[in-house]
N, C-alpha and C positions, 0 to 999 in steps of 0.2 A: 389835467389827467396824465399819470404819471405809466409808461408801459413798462411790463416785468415781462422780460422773455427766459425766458425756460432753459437751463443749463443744457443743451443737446449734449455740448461735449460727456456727460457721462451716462447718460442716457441710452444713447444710441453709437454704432461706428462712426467716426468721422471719414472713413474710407465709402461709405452710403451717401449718396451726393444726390440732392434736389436741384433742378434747375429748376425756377421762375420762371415763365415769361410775362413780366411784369406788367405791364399795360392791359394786356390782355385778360390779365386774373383782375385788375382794376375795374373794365368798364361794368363786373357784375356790379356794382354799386351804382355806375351810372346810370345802367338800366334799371336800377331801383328807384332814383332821383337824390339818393343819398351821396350827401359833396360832402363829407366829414366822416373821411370812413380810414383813414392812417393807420388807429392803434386797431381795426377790427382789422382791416388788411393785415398786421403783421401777428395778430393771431391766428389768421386764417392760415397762415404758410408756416407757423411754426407748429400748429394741429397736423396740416396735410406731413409732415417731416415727424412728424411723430409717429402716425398712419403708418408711412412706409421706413420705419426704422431709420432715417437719416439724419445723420450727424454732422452733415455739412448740407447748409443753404446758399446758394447762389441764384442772386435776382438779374435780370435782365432786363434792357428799356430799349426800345428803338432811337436811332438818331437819322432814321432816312438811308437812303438807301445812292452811294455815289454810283458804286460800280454797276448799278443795276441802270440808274438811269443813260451812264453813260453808254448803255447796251440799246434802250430802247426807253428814247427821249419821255412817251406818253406812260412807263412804270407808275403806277397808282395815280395817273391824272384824276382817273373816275371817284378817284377822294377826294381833292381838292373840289374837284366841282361838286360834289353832295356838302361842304362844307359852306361852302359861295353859297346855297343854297338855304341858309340858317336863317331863321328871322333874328331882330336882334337882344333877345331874350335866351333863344336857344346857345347864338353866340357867347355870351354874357356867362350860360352857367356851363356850357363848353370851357370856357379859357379858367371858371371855376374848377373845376372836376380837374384840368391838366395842373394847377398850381399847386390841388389837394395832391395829386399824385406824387409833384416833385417833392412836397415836401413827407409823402410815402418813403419816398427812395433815400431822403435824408435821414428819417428815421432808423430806417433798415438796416443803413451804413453803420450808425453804432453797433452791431452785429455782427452782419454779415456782407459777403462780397456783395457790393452791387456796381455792373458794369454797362457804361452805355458809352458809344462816341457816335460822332458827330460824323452822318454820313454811313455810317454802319446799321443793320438791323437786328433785332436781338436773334433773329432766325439764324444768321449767321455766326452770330456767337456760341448759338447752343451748340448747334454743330461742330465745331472748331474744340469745343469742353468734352461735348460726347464723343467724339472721334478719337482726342484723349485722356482716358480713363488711365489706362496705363502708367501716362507720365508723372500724372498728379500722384498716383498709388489709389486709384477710387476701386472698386471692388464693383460697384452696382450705380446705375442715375435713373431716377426717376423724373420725368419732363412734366411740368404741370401745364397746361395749354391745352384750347381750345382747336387751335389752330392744328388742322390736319397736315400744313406743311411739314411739321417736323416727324412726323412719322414715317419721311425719307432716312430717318436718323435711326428707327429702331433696329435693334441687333440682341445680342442674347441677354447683353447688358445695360441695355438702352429699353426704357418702356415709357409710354404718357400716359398720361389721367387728365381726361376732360372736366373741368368744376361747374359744365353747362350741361355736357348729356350725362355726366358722374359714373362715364365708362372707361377703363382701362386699355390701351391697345397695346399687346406685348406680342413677340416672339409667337407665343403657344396661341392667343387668341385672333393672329392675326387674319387666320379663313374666317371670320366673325364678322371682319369690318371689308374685308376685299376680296372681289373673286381673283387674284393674280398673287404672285408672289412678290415679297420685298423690295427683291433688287427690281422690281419693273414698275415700279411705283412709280418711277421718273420719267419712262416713255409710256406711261399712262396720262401723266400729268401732260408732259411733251405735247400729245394729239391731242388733247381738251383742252388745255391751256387755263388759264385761272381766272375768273373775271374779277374777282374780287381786290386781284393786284393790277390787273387791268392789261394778262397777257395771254393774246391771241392764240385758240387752237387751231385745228383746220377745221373750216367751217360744215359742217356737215356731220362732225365726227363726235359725238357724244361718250357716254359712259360704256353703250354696251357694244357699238362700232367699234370705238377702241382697243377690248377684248379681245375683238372677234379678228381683228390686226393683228395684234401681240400673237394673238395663239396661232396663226397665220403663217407670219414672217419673222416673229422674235423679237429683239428689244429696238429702241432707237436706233442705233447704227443700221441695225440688218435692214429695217424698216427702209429707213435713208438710202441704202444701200441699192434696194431693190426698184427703187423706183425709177422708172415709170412704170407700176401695177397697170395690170392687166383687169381690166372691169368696164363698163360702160356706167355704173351707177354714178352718179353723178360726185358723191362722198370720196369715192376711188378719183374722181378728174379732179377734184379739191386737193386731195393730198397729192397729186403728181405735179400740181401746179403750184403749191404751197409749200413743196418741201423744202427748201432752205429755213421756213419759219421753225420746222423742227431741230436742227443744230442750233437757232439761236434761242430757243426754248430750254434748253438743254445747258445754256449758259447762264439762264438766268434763274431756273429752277434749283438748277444740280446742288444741293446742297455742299453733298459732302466732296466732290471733286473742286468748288469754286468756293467754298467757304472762307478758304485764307487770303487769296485773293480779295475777295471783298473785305476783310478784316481791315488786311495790311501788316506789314511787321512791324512796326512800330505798335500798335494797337496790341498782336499778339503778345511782344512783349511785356504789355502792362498788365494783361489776363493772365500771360505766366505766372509773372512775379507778385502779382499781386495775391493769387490761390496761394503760391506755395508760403508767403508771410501769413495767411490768415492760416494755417493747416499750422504750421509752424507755431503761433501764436495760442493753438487750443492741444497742441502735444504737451 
């Protein structure tokens, strides 16, 4: 079966830029039990870039994460061990589903960018692209992901579209999905911490504690700043006892302050060069 992808270049602006986040837009098929999903996957992402007028596609894949683990050895242990945990069946169409992917990414490539290294995560790539919009000449990016992380990334020009709750989070709708604003999304995150990547918050401190902090004392710094808080509740002696976990939270979340860093230059300069040949390549 032979795939036809859709001229974007005249279609749409090639300065309207999709990012992928590849694996992620993947597992919807997993969760179907569908391992033979390549050419519907690359329909899929060249329909949503239609959707939103974009003329340029950009996929992304995870390679693991160095700079994270070197931060905090146990970074997504809690996946390895749900993996350990497969029977060997599950196993079997697991390492099926990841081979169908690779050969996703292969496909894709006759196309469009698709960037992954070894040791990096695609979160930090998106970041590092959306941060420059400018350099490339992009105009607008649209994030496709599920993944709430990257909504540390939105800005006027920066918006994501969930393909699981098939919601948008921009600029304008952002009182929709948070009671806080943008820039505090990070010492939100910071005092909750993320279980899913497997990084500790202060124990005590939930979604609506957090809040009720931030509107308080202000962002992480101030937060950090002011402690030892003044409280007897038991969530207050958490976080006065806890706080260094919040600076190192802050390094491993912070997107758009740590994203290069975890890149690397060398890495950056393959994402440079490689955007500005494909942009090159459809002028």
């Amino acid at each position: 079966m032979a795939i036809t992808f859709s001229d974007l270049g005249s279609q749409a602006p090639i300065g309207n830029l999709l990012i992928v986040d590849g694996l992620n837009i993947a597992f919807r098929w997993k969760h179907q039990g569908v391992l033979d999903f390549k050419y519907e996957y690359a329909r899929t992402v060249e329909s949503l870039a239609k959707s939103y007028n974009a003329g340029t596609i950009i996929v992304l894949a995870d390679g693991g994460s160095s700079y994270r683990k070197n931060l905090l050895p146990t970074y997504k242990a809690n996946r390895k061990e749900k993996y350990a945990e497969q029977t060997p069946q599950e196993e079997k169409e697991f390492a099926m589903f990841m081979a169908e992917f690779s050969d996703t990414l292969t496909l894709i490539k006759k196309k469009h960018p698709v960037f992954q290294f070894k040791g990096v995560e695609a979160d930090d790539i998106a970041a590092y692209i959306s941060m420059n919009l400018d350099k490339y000449n992009f105009d607008e990016c649209w994030m496709i992901s599920s993944d709430r992380d990257w909504d540390l990334l939105i800005t006027d020009k920066v918006s994501r579209f969930s393909t699981v709750t098939r919601k948008e989070v921009t600029l304008n709708t952002w009182d929709e999905h948070y009671d806080f604003e943008v820039e505090d999304y990070i010492t939100f995150k910071c005092l909750t911490g993320d279980k899913g990547d497997n990084v500790p918050g202060i124990p005590g401190i939930g979604p609506k504690r957090a809040v009720e902090i931030m509107n308080q004392y202000g962002n992480i710094f101030d937060i950090y700043a002011a402690v030892p808080l003044e409280g007897k509740y038991k969530y207050i002696q958490s976080l006065n006892e806890n706080a260094e976990q919040l600076l190192l939270n802050v390094e491993l979340m912070d997107l758009v302050t740590y994203s290069e860093e975890a890149i690397g230059e060398k890495n950056k300069q393959v994402i440079d060069l490689g955007i500005q040949e494909h942009l090159n390549d459809k002028n």
